[in-house]
PyMOL CGO cylinders between C-alpha atoms (Angstrom):
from pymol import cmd
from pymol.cgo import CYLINDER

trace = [
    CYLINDER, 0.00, 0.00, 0.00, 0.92, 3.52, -0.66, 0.3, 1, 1, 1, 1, 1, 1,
    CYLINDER, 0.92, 3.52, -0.66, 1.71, 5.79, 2.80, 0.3, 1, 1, 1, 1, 1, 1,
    CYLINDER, 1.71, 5.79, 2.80, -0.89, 7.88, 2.09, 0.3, 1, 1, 1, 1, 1, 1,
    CYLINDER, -0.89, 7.88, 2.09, -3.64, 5.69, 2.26, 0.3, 1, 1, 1, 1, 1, 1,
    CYLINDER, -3.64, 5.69, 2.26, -1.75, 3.43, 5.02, 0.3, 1, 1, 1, 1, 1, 1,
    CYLINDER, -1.75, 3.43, 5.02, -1.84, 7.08, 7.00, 0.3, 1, 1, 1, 1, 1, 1,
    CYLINDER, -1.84, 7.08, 7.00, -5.56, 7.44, 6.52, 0.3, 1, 1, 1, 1, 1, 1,
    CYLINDER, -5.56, 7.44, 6.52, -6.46, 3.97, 7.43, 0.3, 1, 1, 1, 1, 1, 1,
    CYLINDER, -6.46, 3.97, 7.43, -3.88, 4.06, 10.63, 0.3, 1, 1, 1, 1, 1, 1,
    CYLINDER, -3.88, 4.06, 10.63, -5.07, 6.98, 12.06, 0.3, 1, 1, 1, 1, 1, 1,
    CYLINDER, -5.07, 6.98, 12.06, -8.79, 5.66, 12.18, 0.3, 1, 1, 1, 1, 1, 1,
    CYLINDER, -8.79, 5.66, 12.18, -7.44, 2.14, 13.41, 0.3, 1, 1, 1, 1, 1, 1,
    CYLINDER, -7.44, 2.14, 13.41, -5.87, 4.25, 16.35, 0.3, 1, 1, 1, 1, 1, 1,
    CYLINDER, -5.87, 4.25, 16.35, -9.31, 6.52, 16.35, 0.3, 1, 1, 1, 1, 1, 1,
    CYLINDER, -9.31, 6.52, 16.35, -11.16, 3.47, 16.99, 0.3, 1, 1, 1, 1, 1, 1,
    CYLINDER, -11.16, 3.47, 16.99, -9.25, 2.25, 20.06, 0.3, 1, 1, 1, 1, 1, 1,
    CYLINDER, -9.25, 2.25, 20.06, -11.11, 2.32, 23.00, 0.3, 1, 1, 1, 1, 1, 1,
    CYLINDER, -11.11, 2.32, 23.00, -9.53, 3.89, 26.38, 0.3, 1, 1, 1, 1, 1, 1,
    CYLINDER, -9.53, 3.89, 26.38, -9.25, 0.15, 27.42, 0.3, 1, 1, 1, 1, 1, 1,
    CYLINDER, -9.25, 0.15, 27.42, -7.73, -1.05, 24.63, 0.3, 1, 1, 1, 1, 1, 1,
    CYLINDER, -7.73, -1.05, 24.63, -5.25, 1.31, 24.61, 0.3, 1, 1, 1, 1, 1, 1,
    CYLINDER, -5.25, 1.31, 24.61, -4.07, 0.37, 28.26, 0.3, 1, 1, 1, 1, 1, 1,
    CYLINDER, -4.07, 0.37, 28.26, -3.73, -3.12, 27.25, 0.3, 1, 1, 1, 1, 1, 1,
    CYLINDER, -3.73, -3.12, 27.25, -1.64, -2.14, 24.16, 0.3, 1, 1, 1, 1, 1, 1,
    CYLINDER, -1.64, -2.14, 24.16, 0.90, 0.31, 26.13, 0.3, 1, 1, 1, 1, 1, 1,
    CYLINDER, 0.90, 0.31, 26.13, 1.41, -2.18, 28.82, 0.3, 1, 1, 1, 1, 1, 1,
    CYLINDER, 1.41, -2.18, 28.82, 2.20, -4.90, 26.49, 0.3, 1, 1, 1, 1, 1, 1,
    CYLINDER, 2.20, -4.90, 26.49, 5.02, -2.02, 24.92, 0.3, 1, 1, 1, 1, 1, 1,
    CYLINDER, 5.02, -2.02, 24.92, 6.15, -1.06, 28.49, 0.3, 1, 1, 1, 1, 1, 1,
    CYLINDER, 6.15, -1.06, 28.49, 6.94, -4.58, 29.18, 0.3, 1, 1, 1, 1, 1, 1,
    CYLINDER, 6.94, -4.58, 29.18, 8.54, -5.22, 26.15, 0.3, 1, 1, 1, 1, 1, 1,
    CYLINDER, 8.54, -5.22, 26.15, 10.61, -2.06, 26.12, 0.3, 1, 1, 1, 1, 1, 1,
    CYLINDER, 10.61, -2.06, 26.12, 11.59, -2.30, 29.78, 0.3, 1, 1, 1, 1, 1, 1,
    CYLINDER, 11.59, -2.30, 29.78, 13.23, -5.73, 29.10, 0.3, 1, 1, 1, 1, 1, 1,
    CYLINDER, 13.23, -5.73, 29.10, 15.72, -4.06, 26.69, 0.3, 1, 1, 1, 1, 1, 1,
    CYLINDER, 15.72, -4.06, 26.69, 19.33, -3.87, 27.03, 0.3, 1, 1, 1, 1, 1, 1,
    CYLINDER, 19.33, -3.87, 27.03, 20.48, -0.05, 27.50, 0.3, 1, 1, 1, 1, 1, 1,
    CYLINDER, 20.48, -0.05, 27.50, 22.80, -0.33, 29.63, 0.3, 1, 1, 1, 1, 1, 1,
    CYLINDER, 22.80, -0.33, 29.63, 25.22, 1.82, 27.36, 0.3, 1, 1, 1, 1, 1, 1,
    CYLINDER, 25.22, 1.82, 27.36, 22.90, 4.34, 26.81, 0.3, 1, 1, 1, 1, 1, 1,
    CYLINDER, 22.90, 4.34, 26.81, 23.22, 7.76, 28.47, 0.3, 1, 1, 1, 1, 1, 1,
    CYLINDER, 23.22, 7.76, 28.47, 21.13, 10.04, 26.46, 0.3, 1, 1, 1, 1, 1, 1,
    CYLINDER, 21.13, 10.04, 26.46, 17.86, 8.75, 24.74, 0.3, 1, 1, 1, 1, 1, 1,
    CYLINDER, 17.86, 8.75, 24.74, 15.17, 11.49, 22.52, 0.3, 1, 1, 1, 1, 1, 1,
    CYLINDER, 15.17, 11.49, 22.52, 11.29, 10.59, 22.93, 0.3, 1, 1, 1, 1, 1, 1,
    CYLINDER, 11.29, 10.59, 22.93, 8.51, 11.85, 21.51, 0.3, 1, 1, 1, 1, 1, 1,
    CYLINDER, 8.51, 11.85, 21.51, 6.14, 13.25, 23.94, 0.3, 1, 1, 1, 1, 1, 1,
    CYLINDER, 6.14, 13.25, 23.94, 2.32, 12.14, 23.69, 0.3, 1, 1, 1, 1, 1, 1,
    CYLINDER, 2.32, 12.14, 23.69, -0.07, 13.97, 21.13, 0.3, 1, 1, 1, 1, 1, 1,
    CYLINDER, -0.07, 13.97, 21.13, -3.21, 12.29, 23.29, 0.3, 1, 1, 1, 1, 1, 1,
    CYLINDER, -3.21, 12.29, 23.29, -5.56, 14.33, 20.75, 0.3, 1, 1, 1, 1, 1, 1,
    CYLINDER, -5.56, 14.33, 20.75, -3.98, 11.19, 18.37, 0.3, 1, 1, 1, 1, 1, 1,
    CYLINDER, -3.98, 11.19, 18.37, -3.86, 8.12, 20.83, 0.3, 1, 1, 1, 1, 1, 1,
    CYLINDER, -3.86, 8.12, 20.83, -0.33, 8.20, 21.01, 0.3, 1, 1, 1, 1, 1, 1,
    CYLINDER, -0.33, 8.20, 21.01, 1.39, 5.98, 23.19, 0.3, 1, 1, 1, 1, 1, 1,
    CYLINDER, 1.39, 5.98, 23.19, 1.61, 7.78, 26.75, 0.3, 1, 1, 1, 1, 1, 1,
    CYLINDER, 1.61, 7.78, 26.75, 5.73, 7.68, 26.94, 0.3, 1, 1, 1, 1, 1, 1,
    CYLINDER, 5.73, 7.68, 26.94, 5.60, 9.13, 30.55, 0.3, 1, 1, 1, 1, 1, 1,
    CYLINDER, 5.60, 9.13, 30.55, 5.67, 5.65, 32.26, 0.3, 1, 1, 1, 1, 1, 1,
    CYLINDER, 5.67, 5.65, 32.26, 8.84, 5.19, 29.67, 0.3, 1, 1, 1, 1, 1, 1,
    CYLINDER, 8.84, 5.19, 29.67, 10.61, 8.76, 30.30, 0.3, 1, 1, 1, 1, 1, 1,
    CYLINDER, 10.61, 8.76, 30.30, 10.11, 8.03, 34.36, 0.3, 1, 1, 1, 1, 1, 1,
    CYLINDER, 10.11, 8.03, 34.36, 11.82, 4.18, 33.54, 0.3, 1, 1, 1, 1, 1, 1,
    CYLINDER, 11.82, 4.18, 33.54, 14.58, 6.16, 31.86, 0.3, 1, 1, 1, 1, 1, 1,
    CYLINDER, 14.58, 6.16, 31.86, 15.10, 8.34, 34.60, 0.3, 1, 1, 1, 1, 1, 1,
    CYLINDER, 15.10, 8.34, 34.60, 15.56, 5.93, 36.86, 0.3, 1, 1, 1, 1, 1, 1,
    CYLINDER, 15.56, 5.93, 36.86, 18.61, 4.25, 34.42, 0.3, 1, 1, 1, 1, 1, 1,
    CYLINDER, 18.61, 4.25, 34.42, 20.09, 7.66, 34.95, 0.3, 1, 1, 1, 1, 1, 1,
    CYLINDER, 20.09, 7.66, 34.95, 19.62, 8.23, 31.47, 0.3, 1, 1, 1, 1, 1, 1,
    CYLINDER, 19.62, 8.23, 31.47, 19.14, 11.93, 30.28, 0.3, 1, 1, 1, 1, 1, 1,
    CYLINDER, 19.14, 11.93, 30.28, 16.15, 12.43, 28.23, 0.3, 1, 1, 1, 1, 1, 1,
    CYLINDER, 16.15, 12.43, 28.23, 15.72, 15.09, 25.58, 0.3, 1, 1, 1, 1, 1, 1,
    CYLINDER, 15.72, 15.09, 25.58, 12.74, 15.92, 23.18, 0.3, 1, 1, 1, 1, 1, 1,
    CYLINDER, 12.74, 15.92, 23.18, 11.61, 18.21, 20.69, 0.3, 1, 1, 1, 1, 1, 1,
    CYLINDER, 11.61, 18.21, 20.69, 10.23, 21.77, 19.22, 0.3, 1, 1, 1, 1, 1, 1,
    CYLINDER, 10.23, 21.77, 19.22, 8.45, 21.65, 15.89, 0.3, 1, 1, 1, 1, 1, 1,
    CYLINDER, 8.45, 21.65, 15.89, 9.44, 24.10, 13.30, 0.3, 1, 1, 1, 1, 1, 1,
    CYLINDER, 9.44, 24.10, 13.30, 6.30, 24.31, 10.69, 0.3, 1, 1, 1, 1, 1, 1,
    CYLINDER, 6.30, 24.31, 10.69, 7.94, 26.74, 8.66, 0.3, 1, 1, 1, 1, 1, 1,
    CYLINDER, 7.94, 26.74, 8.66, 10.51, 24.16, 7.32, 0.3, 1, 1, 1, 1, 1, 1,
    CYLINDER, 10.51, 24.16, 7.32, 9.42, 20.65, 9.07, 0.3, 1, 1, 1, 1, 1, 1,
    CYLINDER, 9.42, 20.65, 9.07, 12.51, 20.32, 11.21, 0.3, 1, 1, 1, 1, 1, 1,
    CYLINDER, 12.51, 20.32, 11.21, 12.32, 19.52, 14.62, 0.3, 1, 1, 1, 1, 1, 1,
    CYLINDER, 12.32, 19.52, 14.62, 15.23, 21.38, 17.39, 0.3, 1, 1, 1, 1, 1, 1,
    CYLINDER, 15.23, 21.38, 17.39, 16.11, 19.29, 20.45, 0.3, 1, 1, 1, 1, 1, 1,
    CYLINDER, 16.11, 19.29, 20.45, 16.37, 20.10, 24.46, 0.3, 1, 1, 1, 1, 1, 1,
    CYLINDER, 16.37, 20.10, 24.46, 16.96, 18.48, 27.73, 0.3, 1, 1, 1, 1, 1, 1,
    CYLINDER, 16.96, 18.48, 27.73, 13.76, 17.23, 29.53, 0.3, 1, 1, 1, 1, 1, 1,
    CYLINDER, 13.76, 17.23, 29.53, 14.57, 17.53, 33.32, 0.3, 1, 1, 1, 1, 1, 1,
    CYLINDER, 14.57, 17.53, 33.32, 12.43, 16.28, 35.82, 0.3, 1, 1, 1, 1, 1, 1,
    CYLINDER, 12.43, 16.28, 35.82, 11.51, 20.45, 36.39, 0.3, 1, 1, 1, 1, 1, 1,
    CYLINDER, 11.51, 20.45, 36.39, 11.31, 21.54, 32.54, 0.3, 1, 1, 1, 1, 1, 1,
    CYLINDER, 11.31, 21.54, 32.54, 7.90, 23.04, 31.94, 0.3, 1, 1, 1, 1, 1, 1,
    CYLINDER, 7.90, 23.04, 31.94, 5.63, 22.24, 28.72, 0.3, 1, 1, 1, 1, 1, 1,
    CYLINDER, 5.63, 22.24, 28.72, 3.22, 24.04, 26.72, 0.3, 1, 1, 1, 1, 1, 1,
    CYLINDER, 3.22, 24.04, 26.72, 1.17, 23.09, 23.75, 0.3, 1, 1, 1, 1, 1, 1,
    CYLINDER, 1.17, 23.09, 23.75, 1.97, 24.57, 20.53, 0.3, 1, 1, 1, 1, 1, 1,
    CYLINDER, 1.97, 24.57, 20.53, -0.64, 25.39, 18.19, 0.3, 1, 1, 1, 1, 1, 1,
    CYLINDER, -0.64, 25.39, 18.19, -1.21, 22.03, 16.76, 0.3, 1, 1, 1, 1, 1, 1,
    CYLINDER, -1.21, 22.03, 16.76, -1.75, 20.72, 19.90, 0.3, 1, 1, 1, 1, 1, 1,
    CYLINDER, -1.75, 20.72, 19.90, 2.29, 19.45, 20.57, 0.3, 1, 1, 1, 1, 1, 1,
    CYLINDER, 2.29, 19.45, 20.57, 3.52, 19.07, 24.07, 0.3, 1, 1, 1, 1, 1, 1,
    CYLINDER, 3.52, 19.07, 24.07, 7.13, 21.38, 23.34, 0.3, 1, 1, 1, 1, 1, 1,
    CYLINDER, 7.13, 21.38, 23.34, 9.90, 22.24, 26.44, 0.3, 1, 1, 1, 1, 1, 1,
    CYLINDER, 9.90, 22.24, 26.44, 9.86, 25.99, 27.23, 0.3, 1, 1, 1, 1, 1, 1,
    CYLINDER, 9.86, 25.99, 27.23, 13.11, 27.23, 28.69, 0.3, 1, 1, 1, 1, 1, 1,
    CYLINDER, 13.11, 27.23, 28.69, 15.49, 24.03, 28.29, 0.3, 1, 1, 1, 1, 1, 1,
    CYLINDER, 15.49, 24.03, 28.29, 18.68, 23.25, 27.46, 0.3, 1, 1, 1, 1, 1, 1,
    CYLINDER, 18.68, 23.25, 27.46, 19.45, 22.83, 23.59, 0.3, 1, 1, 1, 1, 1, 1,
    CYLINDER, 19.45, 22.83, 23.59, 20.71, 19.58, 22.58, 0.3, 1, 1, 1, 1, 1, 1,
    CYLINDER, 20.71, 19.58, 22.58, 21.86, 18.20, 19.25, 0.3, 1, 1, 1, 1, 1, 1,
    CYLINDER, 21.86, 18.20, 19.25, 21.47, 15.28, 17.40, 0.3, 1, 1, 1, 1, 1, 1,
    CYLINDER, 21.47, 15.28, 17.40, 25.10, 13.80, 17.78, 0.3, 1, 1, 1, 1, 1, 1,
    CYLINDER, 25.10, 13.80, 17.78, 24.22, 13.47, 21.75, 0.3, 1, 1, 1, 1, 1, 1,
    CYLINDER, 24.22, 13.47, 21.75, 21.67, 10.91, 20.63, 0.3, 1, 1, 1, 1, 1, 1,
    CYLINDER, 21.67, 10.91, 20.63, 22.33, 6.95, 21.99, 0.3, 1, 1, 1, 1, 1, 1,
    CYLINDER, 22.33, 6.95, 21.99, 18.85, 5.91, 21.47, 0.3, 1, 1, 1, 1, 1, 1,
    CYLINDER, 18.85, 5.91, 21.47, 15.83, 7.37, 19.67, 0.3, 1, 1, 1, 1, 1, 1,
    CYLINDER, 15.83, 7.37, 19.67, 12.25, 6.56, 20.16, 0.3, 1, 1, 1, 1, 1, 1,
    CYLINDER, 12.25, 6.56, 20.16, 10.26, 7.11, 17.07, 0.3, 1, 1, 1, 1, 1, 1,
    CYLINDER, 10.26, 7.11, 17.07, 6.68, 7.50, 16.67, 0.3, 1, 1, 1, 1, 1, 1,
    CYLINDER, 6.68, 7.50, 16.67, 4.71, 5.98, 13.97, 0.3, 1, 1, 1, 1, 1, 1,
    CYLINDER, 4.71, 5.98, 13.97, 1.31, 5.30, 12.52, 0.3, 1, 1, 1, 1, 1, 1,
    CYLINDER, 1.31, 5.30, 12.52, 2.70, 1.55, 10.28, 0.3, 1, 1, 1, 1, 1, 1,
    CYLINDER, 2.70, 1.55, 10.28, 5.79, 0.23, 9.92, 0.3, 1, 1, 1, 1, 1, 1,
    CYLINDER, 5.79, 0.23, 9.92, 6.42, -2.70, 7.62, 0.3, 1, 1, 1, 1, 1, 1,
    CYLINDER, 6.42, -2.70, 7.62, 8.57, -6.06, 7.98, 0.3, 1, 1, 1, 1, 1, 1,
    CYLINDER, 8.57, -6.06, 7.98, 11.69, -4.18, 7.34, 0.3, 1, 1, 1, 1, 1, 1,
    CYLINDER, 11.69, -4.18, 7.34, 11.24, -1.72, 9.86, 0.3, 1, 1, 1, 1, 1, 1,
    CYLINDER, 11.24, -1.72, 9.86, 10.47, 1.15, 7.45, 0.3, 1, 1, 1, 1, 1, 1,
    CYLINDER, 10.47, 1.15, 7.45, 7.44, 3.42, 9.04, 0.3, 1, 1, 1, 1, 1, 1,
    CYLINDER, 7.44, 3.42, 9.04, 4.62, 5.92, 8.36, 0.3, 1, 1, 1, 1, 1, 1,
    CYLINDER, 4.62, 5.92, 8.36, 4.30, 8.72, 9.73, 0.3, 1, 1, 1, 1, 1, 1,
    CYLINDER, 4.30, 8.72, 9.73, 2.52, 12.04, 9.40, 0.3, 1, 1, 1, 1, 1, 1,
    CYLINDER, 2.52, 12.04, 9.40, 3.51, 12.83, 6.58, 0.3, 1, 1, 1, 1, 1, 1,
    CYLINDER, 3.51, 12.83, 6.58, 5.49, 15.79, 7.51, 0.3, 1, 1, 1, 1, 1, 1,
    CYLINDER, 5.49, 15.79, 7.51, 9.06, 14.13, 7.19, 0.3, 1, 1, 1, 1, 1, 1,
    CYLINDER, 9.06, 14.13, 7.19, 10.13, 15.66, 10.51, 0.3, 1, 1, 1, 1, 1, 1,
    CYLINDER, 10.13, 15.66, 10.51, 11.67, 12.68, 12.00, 0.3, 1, 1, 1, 1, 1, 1,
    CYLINDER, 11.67, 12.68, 12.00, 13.29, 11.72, 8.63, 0.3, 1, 1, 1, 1, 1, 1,
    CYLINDER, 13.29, 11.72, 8.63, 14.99, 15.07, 8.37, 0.3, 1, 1, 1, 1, 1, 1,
    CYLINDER, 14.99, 15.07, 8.37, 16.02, 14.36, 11.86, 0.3, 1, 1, 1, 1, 1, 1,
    CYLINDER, 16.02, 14.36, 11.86, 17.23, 10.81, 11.77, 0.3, 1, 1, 1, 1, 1, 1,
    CYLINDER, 17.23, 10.81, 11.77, 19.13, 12.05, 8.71, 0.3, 1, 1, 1, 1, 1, 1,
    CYLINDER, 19.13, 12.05, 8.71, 21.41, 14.01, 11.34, 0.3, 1, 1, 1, 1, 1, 1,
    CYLINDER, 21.41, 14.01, 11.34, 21.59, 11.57, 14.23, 0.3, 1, 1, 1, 1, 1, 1,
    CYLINDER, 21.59, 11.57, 14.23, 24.39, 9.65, 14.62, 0.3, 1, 1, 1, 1, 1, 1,
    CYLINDER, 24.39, 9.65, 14.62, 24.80, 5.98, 12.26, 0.3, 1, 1, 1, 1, 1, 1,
    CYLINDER, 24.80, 5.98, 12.26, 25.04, 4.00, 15.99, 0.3, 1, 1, 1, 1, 1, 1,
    CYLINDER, 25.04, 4.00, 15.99, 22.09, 5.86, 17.80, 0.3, 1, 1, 1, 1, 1, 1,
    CYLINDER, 22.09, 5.86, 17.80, 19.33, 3.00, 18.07, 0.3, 1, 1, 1, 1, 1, 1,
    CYLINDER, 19.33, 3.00, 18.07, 16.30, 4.13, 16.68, 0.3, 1, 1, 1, 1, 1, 1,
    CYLINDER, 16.30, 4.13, 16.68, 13.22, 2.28, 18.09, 0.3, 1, 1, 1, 1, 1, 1,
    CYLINDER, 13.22, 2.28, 18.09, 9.19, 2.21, 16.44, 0.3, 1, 1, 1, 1, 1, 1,
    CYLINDER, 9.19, 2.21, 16.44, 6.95, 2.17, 18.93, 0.3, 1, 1, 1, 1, 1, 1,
    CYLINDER, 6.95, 2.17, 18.93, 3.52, 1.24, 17.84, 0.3, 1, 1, 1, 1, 1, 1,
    CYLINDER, 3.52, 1.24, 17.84, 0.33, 0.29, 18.85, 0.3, 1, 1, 1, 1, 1, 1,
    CYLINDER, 0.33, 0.29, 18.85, -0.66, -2.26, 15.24, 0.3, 1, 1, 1, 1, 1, 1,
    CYLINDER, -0.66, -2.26, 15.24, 1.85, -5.52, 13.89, 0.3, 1, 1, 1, 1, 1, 1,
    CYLINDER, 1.85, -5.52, 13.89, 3.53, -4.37, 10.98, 0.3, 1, 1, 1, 1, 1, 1,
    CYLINDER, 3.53, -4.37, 10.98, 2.71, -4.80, 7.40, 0.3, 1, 1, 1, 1, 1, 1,
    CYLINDER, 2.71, -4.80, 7.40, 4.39, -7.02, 4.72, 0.3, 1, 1, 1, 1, 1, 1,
    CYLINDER, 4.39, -7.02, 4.72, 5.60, -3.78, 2.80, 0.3, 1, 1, 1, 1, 1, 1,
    CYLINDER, 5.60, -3.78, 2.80, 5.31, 0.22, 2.24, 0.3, 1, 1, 1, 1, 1, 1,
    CYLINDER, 5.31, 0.22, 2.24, 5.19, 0.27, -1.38, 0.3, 1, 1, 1, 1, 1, 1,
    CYLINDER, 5.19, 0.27, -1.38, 6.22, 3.91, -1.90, 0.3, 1, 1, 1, 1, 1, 1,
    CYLINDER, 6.22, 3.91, -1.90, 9.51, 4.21, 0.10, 0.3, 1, 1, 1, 1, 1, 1,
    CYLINDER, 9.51, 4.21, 0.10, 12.07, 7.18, -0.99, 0.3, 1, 1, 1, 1, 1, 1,
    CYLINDER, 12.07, 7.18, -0.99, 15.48, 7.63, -0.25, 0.3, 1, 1, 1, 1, 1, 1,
    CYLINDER, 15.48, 7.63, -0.25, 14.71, 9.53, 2.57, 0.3, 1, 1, 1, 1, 1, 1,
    CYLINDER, 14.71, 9.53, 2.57, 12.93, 6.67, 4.53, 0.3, 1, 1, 1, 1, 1, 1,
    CYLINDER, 12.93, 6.67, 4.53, 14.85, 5.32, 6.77, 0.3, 1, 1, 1, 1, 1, 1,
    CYLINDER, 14.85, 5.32, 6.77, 14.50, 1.75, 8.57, 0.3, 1, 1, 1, 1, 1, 1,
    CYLINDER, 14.50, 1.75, 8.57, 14.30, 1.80, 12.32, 0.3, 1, 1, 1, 1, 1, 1,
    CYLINDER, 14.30, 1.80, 12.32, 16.85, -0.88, 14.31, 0.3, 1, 1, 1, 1, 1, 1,
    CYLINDER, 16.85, -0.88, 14.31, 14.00, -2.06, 15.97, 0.3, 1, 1, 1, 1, 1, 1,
    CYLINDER, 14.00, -2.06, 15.97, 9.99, -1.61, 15.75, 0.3, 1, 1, 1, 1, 1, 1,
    CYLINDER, 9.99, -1.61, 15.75, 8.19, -2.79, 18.95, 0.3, 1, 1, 1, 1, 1, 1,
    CYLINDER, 8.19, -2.79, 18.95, 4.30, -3.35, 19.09, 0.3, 1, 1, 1, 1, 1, 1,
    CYLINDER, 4.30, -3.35, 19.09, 2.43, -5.75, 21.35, 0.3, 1, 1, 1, 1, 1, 1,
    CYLINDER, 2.43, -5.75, 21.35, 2.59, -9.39, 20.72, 0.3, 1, 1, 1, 1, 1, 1,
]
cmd.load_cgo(trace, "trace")
C-alpha cells in the first residue's frame, strides 16, 4: 500500500481504540521495552504524547529512563521548514502546547542530534523491514538524517507491521528495531 492511504487507514485504526484497549496495548510495549538492554545508553530522545492522536503515553517510559540515569531530551516543531530542534527534559522543565496541539519544552537546554544513543520514534505503520509511516510531515526523517549511524532508533507502535510500504524514498529510513504488542 501507498503511505498515504496506510496514514488514513492508521489513524482511524488508532481513532477506533477504546480507552481500554489502549491500556492493554501500552502495557504490552512497556513490558517489552523495559526488558531491553540499554545499559550503554546515556542520552535517549522521545517523543512526547499527542493524546488528541492516541499516542502511546511515553511518561511511564521517560520516568523508567530516569531511573537508568539516562538523560532524556525531546523536541520543538518548526512548521515553517518541518525540522524539529532538540532540548533536555529535566524532571523540572515546563511544557506548553503549541498550536497544533504538541507538548514542546519551554526554557530548556538545547541539545543536538550527535548526543543521541537511542531514539524513540513515533509511527502510525511500519512494515517487515522496519520502514514506518508517519505524518507525513518528514520531521523525523529530516532528523534521523542528522543523528548519529550507531544511535538506536526504536518504532513504537500500537498495530503488527505490514508485509511492505510500497512507496519508500530515499529519505525513509529503517528503524533498528519496531516494537508493538505481541
Amino acid at each position: 500500500m501507498q503511505k498515504q492511504t496506510l496514514r488514513t487507514l492508521y489513524k482511524q485504526k488508532r481513532e477506533n481504540l477504546s480507552a481500554v484497549q489502549i491500556k492493554e496495548l501500552e502495557n504490552n510495549i512497556y513490558k517489552q521495552l523495559f526488558t531491553l538492554d540499554i545499559s550503554a545508553v546515556k542520552t535517549a530522545h522521545i517523543f512526547l504524547t499527542l493524546e488528541k492522536f492516541k499516542e502511546i503515553n511515553t511518561t511511564p517510559i521517560i520516568n523508567y529512563l530516569r531511573k537508568k540515569g539516562i538523560r532524556i531530551a525531546v523536541s520543538k516543531c518548526n512548521f515553517k521548514n518541518n525540522t524539529l530542534s532538540h532540548y533536555y527534559y529535566e524532571e523540572n522543565t515546563a511544557l506548553i502546547l503549541n498550536r497544533f496541539g504538541v507538548p514542546e519544552p519551554v526554557n530548556a537546554e538545547k541539545a543536538e542530534e550527535s548526543d543521541f544513543d537511542l531514539i524513540f520514534v513515533p509511527l502510525l505503520i511500519s512494515d517487515t523491514a522496519n520502514y514506518r509511516v508517519g505524518y507525513g510531515k518528514g520531521f523525523y526523517d529530516r532528523f534521523l538524517a542528522k543523528c548519529r549511524p550507531d544511535a538506536r532508533c526504536i518504532g513504537i507502535n500500537f498495530f503488527e507491521p505490514i508485509s511492505k510500504i510500497d512507496d519508500l524514498n530515499e529519505f525513509d529510513f529503517p528503524l533498528h528495531t519496531v516494537i508493538y504488542p505481541i
